[in-house]
N, C-alpha and C positions, 0 to 999 in steps of 0.2 A: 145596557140594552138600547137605549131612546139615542146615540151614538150612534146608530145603526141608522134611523132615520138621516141622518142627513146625505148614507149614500145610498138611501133605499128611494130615492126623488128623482127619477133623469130630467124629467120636464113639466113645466105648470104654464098654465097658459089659455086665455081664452079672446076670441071674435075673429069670426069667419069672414073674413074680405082680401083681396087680392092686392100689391105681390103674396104669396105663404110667408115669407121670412117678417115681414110687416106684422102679419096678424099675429105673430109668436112676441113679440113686442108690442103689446098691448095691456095697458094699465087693468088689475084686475087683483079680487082678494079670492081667495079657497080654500076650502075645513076638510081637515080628511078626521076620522076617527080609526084610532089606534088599537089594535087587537090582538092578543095573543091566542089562539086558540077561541074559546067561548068567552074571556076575560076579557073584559075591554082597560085599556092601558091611558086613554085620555085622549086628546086631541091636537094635530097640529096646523096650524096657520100658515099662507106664507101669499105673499105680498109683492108684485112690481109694481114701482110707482117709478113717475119722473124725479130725477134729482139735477137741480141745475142744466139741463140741457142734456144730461145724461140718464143714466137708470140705476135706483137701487133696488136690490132683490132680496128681503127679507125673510126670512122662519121664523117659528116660535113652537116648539113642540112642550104643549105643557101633561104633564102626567097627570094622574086622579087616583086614587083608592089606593093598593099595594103600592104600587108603582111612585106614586108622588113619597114614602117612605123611605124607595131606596135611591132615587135621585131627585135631582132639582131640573128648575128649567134647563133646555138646551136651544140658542140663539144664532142661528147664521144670517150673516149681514154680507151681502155681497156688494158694493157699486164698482160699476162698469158703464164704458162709454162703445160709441159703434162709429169705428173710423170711416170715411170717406168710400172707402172700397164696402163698405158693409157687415167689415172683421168686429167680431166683438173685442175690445180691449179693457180688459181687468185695471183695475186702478186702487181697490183696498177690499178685503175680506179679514172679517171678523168670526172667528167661532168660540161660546162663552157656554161652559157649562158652570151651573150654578152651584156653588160649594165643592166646586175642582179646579182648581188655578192648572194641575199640570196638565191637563187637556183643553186647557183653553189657550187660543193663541191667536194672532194677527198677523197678515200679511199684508206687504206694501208695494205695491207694483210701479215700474218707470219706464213706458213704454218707447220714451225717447229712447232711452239707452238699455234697454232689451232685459230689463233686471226686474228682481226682486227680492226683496229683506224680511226675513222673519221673527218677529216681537223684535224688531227695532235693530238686528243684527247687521253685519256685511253683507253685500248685496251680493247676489249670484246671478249668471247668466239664464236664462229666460228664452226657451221655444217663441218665434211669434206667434205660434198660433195657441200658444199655451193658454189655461181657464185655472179659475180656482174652483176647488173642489165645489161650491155652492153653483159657480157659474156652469156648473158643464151641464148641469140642468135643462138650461135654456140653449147650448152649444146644441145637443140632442136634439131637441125638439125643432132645430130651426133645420138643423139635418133632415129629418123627417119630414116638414113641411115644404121642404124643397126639392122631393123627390117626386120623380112623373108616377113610380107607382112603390108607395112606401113599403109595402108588404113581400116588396120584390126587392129592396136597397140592400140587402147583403149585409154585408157586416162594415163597422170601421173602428177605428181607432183616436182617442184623443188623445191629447198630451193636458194632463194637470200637476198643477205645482201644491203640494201638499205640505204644509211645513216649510219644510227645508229641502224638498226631494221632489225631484221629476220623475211623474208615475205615467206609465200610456195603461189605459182604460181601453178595453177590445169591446163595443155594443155588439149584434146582432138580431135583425128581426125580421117575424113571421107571421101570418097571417092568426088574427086572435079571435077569440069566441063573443060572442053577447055577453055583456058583464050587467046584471042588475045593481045598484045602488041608488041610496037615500035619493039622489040626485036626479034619478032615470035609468034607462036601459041603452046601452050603447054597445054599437059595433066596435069592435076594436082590433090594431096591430099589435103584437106580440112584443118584445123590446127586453132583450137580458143581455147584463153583464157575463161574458164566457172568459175572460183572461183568471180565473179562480178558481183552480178547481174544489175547493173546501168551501167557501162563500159565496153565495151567488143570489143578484138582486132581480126580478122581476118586474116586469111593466104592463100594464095595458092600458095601452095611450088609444084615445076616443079621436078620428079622426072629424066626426063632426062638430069638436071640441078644440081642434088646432092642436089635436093629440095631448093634450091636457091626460096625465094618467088616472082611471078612473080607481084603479087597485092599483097596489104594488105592496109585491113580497120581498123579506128580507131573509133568503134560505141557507142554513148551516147545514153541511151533511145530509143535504134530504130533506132535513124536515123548519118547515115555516118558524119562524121566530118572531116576525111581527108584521103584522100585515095592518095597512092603510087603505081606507075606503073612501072614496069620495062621499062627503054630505052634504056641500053646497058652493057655488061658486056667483061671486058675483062681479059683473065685470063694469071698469070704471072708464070715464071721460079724462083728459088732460089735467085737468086740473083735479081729480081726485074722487069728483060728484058719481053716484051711481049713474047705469045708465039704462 
């Protein structure tokens, strides 16, 4: 189930200043609390900071009560740098679930030569505009921040490298309701994965938040299977300091 979170995230993100694609790359930590129905499932964390001149983009969804019973942690570690042109460029993602080797795995990206190798294999050709799955996160959200009017941007499509396998990801969004949370009450755009008919993830990304999602549902068949609320976001200087 907690597997689910890591493609139940399009975008995280906080500070409102201009260019938009600027402000979606901005150092920042954020808690959402994890919920099944009236059950709460625990909490997860997730993190950009600078790395070297570049960015890493971290999770950590930790379980509590029933939930910490039937799995362990689950850890996405994404870095990435942002070329010349402004292109996000993937460089290594990590996904580690605790006390499951076969679902945990690494990817290694070589943008020189347009590849990528999974857990240390032969390298494959590589979309340029391709993300790993943690990065399309911030791919989304920098989409939305760059549009004259989000709620009208239609739909698109990504390319991520998953494994071993190049997936296109179809978004779509629409104008969203007031969302209450621990955090605040926010207006919001609408924001779902549609290339699924059986699975389908949900967003409500807070435009006075740099679309930072303040809910997101993870739906099977109709009915929610785990949903995340915002509870608190704080957002950091370069060097790591609150601010």
């Amino acid at each position: 189930m907690w597997t689910a979170i890591r493609h139940s995230l399009i975008a995280l993100g906080l500070l409102a200043v201009v260019p938009a694609q600027a402000a979606v790359l901005s150092p920042f930590t954020a808690t959402y609390r994890a919920s099944h129905g009236i059950i709460g499932l625990g909490e997860a964390t997730f993190e950009l900071s600078r790395d070297n001149g570049c960015w890493r983009w971290h999770g950590v969804a930790n379980p509590s009560g029933l939930a910490a019973l039937l799995i362990g942690t689950v850890t996405d570690d994404s870095r990435f740098c942002v070329t010349d042109s402004g292109d996000l460029s993937p460089r290594q993602f990590r996904h580690h679930e605790a006390d499951d080797a076969e679902d945990s795995y690494q990817l290694s990206f070589n943008p020189a030569e347009a590849t990528a190798s999974h857990n240390g294999g032969e390298a494959f050709d590589v979309p340029a505009d391709a993300v790993d799955p943690f990065l399309l996160q911030i791919a989304a959200r920098r989409w939305l921040a760059d549009a004259e009017n989000p709620a009208e941007a239609g739909a698109r499509e990504f390319t991520v490298v998953d494994e071993d396998e190049i997936k296109t990801y179809r978004l779509a969004v629409s104008e969203g309701p007031s969302v209450e949370t621990a955090a605040g009450s926010f207006k919001t755009i609408r924001l779902a994965r549609v290339d699924d008919g059986d699975k389908q993830l949900v967003f409500w990304a807070a435009p006075a938040l740099d679309f930072l999602p303040v809910r997101v549902e993870h739906r099977k068949d109709g009915s929610t299977q785990i949903r995340l609320d915002l509870q608190s976001v704080e957002r950091m200087d370069e060097s790591g300091g609150s601010i």
